[in-house]
C-alpha positions as a Python dict, from the first residue, in 0.01 Angstrom:
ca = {
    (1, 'X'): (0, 0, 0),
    (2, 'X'): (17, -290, 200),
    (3, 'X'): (-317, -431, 367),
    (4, 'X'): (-416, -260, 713),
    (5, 'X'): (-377, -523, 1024),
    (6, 'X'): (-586, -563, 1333),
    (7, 'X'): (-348, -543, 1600),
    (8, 'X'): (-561, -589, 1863),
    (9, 'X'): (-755, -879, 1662),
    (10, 'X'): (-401, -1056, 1573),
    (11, 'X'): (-272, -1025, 1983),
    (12, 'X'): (-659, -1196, 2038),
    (13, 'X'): (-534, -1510, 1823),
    (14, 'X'): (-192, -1514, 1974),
    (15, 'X'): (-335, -1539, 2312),
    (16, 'X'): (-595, -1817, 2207),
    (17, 'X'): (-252, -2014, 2057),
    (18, 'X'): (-137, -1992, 2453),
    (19, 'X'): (-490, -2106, 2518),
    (20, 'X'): (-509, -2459, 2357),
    (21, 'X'): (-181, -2601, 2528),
    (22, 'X'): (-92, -2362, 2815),
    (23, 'X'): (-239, -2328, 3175),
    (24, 'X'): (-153, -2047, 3336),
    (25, 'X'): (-191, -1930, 3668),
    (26, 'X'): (-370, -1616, 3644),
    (27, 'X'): (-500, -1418, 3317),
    (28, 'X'): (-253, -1139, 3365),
    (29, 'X'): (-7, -1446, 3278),
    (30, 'X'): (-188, -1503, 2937),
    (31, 'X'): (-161, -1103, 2831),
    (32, 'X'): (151, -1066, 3015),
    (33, 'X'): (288, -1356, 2769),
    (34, 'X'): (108, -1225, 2442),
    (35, 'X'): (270, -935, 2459),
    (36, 'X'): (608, -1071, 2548),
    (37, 'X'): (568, -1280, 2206),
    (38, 'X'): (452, -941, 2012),
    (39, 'X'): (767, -695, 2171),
    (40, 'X'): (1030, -980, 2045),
    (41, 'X'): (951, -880, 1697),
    (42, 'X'): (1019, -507, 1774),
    (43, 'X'): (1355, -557, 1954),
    (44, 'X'): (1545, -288, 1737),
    (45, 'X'): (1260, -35, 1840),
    (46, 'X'): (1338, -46, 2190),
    (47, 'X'): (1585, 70, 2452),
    (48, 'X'): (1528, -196, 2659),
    (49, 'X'): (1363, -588, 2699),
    (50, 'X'): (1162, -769, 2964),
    (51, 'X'): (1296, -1128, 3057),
    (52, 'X'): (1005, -1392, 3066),
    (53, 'X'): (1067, -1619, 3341),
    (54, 'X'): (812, -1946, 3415),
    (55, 'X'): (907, -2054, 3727),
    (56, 'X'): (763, -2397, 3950),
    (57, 'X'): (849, -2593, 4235),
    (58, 'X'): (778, -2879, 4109),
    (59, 'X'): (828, -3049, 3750),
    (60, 'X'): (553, -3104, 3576),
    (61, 'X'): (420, -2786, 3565),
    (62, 'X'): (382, -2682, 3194),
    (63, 'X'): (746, -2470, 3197),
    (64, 'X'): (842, -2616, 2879),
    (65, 'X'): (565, -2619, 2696),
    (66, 'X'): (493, -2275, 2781),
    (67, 'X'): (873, -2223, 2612),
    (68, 'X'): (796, -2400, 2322),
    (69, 'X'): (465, -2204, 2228),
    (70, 'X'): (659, -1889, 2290),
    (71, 'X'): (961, -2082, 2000),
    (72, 'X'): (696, -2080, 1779),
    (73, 'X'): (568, -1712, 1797),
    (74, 'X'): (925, -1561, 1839),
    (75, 'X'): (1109, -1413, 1569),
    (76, 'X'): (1467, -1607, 1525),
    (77, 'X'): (1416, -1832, 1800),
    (78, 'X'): (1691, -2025, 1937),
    (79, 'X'): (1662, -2305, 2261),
    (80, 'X'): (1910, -2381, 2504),
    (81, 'X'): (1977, -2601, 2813),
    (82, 'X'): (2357, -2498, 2883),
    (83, 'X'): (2581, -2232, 2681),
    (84, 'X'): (2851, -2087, 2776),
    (85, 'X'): (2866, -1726, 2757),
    (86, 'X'): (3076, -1690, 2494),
    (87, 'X'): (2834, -1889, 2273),
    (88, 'X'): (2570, -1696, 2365),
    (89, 'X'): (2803, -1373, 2284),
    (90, 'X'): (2888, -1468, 1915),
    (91, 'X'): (2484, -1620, 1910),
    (92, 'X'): (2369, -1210, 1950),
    (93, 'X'): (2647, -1076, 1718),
    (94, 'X'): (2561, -1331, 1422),
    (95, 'X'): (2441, -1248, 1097),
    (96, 'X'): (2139, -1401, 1119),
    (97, 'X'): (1981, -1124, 1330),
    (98, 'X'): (1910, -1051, 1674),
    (99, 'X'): (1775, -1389, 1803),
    (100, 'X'): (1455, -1489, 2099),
    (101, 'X'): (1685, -1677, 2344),
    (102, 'X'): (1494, -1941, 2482),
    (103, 'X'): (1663, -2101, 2831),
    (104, 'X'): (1495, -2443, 2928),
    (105, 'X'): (1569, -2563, 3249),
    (106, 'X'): (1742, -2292, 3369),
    (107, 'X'): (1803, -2432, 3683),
    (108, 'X'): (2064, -2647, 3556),
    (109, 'X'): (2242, -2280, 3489),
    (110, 'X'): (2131, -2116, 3850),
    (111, 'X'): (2037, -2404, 4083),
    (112, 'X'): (2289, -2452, 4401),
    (113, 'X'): (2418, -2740, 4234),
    (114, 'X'): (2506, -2563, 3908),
    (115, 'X'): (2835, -2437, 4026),
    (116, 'X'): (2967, -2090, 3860),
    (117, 'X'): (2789, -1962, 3609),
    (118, 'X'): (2847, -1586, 3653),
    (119, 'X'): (2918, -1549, 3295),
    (120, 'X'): (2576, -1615, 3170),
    (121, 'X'): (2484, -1460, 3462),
    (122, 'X'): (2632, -1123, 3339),
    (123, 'X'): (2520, -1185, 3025),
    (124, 'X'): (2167, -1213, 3081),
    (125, 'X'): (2186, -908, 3290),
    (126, 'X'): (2385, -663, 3077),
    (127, 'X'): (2131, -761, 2761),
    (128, 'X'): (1866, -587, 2992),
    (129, 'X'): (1941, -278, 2795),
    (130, 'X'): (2022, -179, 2462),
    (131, 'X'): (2406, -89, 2420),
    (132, 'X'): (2504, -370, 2700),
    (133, 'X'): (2793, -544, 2607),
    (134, 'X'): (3083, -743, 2716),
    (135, 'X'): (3455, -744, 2663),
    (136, 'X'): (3608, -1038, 2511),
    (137, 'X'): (3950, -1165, 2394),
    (138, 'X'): (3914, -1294, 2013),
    (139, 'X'): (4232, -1444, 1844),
    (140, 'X'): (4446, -1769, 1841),
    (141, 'X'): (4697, -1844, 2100),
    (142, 'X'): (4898, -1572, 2175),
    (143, 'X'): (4761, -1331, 1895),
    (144, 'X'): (4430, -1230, 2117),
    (145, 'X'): (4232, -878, 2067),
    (146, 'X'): (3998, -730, 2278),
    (147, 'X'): (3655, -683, 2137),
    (148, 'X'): (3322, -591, 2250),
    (149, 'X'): (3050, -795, 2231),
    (150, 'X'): (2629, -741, 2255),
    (151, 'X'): (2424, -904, 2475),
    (152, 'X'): (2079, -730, 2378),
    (153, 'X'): (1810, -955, 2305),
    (154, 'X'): (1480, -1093, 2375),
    (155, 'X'): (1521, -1392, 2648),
    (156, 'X'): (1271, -1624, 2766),
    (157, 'X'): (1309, -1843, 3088),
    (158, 'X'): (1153, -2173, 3217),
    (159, 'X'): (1277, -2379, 3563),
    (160, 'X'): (1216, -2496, 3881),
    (161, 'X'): (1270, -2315, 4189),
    (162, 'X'): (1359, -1964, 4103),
    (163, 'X'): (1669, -1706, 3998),
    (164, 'X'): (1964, -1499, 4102),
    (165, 'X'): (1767, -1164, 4226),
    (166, 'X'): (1945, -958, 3938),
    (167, 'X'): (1755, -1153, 3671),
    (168, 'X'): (1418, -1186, 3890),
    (169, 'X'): (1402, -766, 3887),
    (170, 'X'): (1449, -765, 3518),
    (171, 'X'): (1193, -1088, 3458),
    (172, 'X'): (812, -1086, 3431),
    (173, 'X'): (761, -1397, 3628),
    (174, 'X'): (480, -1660, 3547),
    (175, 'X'): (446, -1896, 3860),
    (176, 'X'): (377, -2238, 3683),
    (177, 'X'): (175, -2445, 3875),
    (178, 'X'): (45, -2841, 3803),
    (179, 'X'): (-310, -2871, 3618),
    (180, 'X'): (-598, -2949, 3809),
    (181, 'X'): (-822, -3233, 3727),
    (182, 'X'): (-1087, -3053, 3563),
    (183, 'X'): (-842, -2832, 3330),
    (184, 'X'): (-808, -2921, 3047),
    (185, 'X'): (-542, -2847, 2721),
    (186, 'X'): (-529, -2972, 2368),
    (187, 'X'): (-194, -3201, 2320),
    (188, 'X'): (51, -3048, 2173),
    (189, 'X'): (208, -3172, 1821),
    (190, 'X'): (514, -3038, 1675),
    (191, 'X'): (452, -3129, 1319),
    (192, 'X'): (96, -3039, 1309),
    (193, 'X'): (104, -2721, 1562),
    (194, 'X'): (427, -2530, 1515),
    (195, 'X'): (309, -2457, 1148),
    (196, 'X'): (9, -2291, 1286),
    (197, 'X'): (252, -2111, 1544),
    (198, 'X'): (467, -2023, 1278),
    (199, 'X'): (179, -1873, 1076),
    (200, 'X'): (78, -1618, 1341),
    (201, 'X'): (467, -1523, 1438),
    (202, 'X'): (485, -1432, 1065),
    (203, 'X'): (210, -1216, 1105),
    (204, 'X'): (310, -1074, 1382),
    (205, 'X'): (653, -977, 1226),
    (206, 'X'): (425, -827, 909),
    (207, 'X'): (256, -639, 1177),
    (208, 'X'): (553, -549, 1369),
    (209, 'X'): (676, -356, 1058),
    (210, 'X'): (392, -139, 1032),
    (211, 'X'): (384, 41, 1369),
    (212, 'X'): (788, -6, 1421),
    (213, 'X'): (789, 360, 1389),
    (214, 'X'): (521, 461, 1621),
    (215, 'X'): (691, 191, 1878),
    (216, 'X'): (1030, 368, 1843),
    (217, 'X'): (863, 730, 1979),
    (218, 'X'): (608, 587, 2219),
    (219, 'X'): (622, 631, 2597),
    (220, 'X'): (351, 429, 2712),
    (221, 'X'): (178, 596, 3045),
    (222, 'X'): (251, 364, 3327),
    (223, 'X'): (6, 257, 3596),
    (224, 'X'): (13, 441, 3951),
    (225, 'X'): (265, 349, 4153),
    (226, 'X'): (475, 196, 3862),
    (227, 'X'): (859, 316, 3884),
    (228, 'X'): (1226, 262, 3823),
    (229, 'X'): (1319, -97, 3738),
    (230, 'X'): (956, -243, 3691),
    (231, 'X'): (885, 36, 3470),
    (232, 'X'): (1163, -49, 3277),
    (233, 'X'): (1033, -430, 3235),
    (234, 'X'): (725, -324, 3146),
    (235, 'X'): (767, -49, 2880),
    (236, 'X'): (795, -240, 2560),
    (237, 'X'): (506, -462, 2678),
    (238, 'X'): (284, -163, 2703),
    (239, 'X'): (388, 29, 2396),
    (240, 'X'): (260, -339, 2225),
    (241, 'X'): (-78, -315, 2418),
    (242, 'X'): (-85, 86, 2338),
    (243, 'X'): (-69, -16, 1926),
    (244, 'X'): (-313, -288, 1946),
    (245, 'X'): (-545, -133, 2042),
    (246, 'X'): (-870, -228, 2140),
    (247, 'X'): (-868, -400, 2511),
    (248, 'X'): (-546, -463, 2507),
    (249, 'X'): (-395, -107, 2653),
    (250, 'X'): (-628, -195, 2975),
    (251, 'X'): (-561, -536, 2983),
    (252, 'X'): (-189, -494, 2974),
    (253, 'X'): (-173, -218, 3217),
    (254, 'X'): (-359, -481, 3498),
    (255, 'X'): (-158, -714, 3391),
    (256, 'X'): (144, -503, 3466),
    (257, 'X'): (9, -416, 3814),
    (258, 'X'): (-112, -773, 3943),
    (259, 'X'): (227, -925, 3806),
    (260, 'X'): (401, -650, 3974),
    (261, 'X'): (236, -691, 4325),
    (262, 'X'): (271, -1106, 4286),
    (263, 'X'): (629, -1073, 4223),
    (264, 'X'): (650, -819, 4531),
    (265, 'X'): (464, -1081, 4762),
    (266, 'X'): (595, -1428, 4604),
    (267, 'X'): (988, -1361, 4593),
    (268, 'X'): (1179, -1350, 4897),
    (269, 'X'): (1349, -1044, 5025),
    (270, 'X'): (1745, -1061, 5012),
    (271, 'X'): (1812, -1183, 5385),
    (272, 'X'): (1973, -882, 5466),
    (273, 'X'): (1609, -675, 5400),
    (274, 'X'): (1427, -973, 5600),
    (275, 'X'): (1632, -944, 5887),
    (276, 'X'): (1582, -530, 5861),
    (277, 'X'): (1205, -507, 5829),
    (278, 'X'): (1172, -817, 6170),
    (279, 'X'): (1419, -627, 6364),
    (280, 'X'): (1169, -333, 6299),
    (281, 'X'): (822, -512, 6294),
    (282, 'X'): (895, -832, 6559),
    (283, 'X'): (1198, -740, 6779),
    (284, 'X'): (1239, -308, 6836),
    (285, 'X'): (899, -259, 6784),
    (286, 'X'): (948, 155, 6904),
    (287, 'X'): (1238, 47, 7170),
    (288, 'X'): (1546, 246, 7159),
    (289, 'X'): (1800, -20, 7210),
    (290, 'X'): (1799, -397, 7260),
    (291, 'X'): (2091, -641, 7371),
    (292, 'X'): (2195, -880, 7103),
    (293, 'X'): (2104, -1195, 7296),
    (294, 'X'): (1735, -1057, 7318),
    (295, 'X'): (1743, -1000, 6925),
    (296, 'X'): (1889, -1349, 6863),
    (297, 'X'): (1643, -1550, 7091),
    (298, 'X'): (1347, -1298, 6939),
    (299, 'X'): (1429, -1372, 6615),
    (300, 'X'): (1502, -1743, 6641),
    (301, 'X'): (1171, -1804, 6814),
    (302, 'X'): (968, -1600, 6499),
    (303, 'X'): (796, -1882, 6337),
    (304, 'X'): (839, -1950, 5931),
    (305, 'X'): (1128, -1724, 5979),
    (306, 'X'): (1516, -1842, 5814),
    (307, 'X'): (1682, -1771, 6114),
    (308, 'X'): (1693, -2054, 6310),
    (309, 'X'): (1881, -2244, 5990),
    (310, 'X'): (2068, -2011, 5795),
    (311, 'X'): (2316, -2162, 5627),
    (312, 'X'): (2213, -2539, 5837),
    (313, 'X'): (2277, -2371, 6132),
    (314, 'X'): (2086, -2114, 6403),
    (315, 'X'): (2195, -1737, 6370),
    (316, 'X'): (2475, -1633, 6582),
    (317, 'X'): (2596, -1287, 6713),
    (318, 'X'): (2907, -1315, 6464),
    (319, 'X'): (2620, -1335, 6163),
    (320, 'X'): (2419, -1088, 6254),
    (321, 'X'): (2695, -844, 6302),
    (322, 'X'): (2826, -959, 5947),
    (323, 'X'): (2446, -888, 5795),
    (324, 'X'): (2359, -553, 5979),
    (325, 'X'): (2745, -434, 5840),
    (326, 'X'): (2645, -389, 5513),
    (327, 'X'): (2440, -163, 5592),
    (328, 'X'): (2476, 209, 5734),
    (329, 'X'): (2381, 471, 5999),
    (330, 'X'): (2251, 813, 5929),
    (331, 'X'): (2612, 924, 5993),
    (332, 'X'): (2746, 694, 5674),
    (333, 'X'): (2894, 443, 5916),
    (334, 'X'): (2864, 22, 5906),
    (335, 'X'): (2609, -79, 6164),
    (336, 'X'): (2842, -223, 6465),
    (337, 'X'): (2707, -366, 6789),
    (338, 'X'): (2784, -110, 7088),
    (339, 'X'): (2772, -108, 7430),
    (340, 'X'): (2438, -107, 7626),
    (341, 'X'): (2492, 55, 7967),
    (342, 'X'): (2264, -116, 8230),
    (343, 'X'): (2302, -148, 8613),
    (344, 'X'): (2479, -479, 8601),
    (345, 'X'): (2758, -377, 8331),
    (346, 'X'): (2719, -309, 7902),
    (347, 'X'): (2625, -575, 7684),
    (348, 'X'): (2646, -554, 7300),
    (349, 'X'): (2340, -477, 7149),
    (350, 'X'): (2186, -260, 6897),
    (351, 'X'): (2075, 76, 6865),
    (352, 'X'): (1783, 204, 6675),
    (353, 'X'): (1884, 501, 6585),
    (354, 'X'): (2157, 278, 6425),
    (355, 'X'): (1909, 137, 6233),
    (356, 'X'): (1639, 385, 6177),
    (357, 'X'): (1845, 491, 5815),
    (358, 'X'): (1828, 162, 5664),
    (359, 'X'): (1481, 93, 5762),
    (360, 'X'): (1348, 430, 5584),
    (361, 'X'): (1562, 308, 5247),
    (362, 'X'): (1541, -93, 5237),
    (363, 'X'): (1207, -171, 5415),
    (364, 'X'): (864, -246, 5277),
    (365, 'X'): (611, -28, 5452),
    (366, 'X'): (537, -80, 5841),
    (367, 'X'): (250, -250, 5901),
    (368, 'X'): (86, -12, 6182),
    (369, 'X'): (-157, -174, 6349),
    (370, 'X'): (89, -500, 6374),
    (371, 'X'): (384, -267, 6475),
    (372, 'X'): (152, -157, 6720),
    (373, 'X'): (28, -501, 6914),
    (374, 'X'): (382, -656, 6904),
    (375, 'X'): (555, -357, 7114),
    (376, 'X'): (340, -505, 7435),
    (377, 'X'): (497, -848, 7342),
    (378, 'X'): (859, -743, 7303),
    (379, 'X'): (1110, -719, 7550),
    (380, 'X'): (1243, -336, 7579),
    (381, 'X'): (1568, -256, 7780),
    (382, 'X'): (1551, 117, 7892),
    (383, 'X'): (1857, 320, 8087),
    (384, 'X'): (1930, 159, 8414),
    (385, 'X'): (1787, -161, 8374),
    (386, 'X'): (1970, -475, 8440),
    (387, 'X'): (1960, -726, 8136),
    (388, 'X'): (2131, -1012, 8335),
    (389, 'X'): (1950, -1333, 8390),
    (390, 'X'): (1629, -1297, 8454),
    (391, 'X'): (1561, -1003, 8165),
    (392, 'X'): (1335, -771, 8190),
    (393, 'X'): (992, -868, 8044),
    (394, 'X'): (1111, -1247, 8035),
    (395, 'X'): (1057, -1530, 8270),
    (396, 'X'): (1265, -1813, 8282),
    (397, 'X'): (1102, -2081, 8468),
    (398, 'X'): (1309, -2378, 8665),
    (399, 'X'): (1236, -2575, 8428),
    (400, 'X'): (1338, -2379, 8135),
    (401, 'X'): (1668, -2292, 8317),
    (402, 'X'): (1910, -2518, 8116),
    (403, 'X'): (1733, -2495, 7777),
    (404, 'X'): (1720, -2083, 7849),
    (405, 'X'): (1438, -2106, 7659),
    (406, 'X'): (1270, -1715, 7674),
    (407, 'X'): (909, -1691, 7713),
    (408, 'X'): (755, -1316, 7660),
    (409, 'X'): (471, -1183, 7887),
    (410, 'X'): (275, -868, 7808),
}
């Protein structure tokens, strides 16, 4: 019978390994890693994997290091700068065992100077869940075959900047961030340390075999509010905490929520959801309809906004059109500019009850009380009234005339 391990002791080490040559930002970053490092050595016991991304602006920021600590804790670990996807294909299907992919400076892969890479992109995405795979043509020359490939395993992340959206909502993202003065680490050296890392990864696989079992049936409880996708990321992390034991069940389930709500605040919307939620919040604010000109000039004057330079330029009526038409009215129609009828003629512009559909699905919450104060300080074109020069709720001064700069007054 083989000896009984502390779970919940053995994650407490693991963590104080991070300790000694990691900063992170928060300690949800320290459990959220942990337990990253304990669910690689129960891959074939789950349906599914988180991706561990750390991410920084800036180098310098501990992204590496962070990788190499988790190489040292992670069953079959292998590091990569570049691969090509096919590599990476026959990597997963080897003999050896499903390896912990570790991707160092995956910028180089994703960055906008990295060219295509949607290969690797599709493989990191399909290896989400167990079962993903990829076709591939095998052979020599002309005699080629058709096989399928896997792409589920355990991948860890470090870079600057950040990813392609499809890999952020599959990632648990650590924001690296440059140590302060007064924090402190112990330097890290391979030949002394990665024994010691070694030492506790082969304990963790030992314990890893002992509650493989229990992992295989468990459906860890998720916090409140925690659903599709993130739920998804999260449920091999928590089944981990859930057999430990101890603190770590809590631990990991406020982990899972303050990670959650970073990554909600930190990453940016796709444009197309930014450009919803200010036509809702900043520019309609409760008006029925609003000439495009009055949405461009509201929009281009909203500070830390992208759309004066999207794309190194200021958004245009032929943009916005493009951006609103991929999305849909309650009748299951692209959102076109129509007609405005005013007393001076019909201007394009937008309807709200255009929009109203694709607010409800692709918008965060409206903020009331902000909703609410900006409706005074937006300009609102009702039936009959004229929207040629000067607009209604606008002044343009002399002065202002040739820049047609648009000032708002409540």
């Amino acid at each position: 019978m083989s000896e009984h391990i502390d779970g919940a002791a053995l994650l407490d080490e693991v963590e104080r390994f991070h300790r000694r040559f990691n900063v992170f930002p928060t300690e949800a970053a320290y459990v959220a890693t942990t337990l990253w490092d304990g669910h690689a050595h129960l891959m074939d016991a789950f349906d599914g994997t988180a991706r561990l991304a750390f991410l920084s602006p800036e180098p310098g920021s501990g992204k590496s290091r962070a990788l190499e600590i988790v190489e040292t804790l992670t069953p079959r670990a292998a590091t990569t700068v570049n691969a090509s996807a096919n590599a990476l294909f026959r990597l997963v299907e080897s003999d050896g065992g499903t390896p912990t992919l570790l991707f160092d400076e995956i910028d180089t892969v994703f960055g906008p100077k990295a060219g295509d890479n949607e290969p690797v992109r599709g493989f990191l995405n399909s290896g989400y869940r167990r079962g993903g795979k990829s076709l591939r043509c095998v052979g020599d020359g002309s005699n080629q075959s058709a096989e399928w490939f896997s792409s589920f395993c355990a991948v860890a992340m470090a870079g600057l900047g950040s990813l392609p959206d499809t890999i952020l909502t599959r990632s648990i993202i650590i924001r690296m961030r440059k140590r302060a003065p007064n924090e402190k680490i112990e330097p890290y050296r391979r030949r002394t340390h990665e024994p010691q890392g070694h030492a506790l990864r082969n304990r963790l696989a030992e314990w890893a075999d002992t509650i493989r079992d229990d992992i295989a049936d468990a459906w860890p409880e998720m916090p409140e509010g925690v659903s599709d996708r993130p739920a998804d990321v999260w449920e091999p992390l928590l089944a981990v905490a859930d057999a430990a034991g101890g603190h770590w069940p809590e631990r990991g389930r406020a982990a899972c929520v303050e990670l959650i709500a970073a990554a909600s605040e930190n990453d940016k919307a796709s444009i197309g959801v930014r450009l919803l939620t200010d036509l809702r919040d900043t520019v309609f604010c409760g008006a029925d309809r609003m000439p495009t000109a009055v949405i461009l000039e509201c929009l281009l004057s909203m500070d830390d906004a992208p759309w004066a330079d999207l794309d190194d330029k200021p958004l245009n009526s032929r943009t916005l059109a493009k951006l609103l038409g991929q999305y849909v009215t309650p009748a299951n129609k692209p959102i076109r500019p129509r007609g405005i009828r005013t007393a001076s003629g019909t201007p394009k512009g937008y309807h709200a009850e255009d929009l109203q559909d694709a607010w409800t699905r692709y918008c965060p919450p409206s903020p009331g009380e902000t909703a609410t104060a900006a409706t005074s300080a937006t300009p609102q074109v009702s039936e009959g009234e004229s929207v040629a020069d000067p607009l209604p709720g606008v002044r343009n001064t002399s002065e202002e005339a040739d820049t047609r700069t648009l000032r708002i007054v409540g």
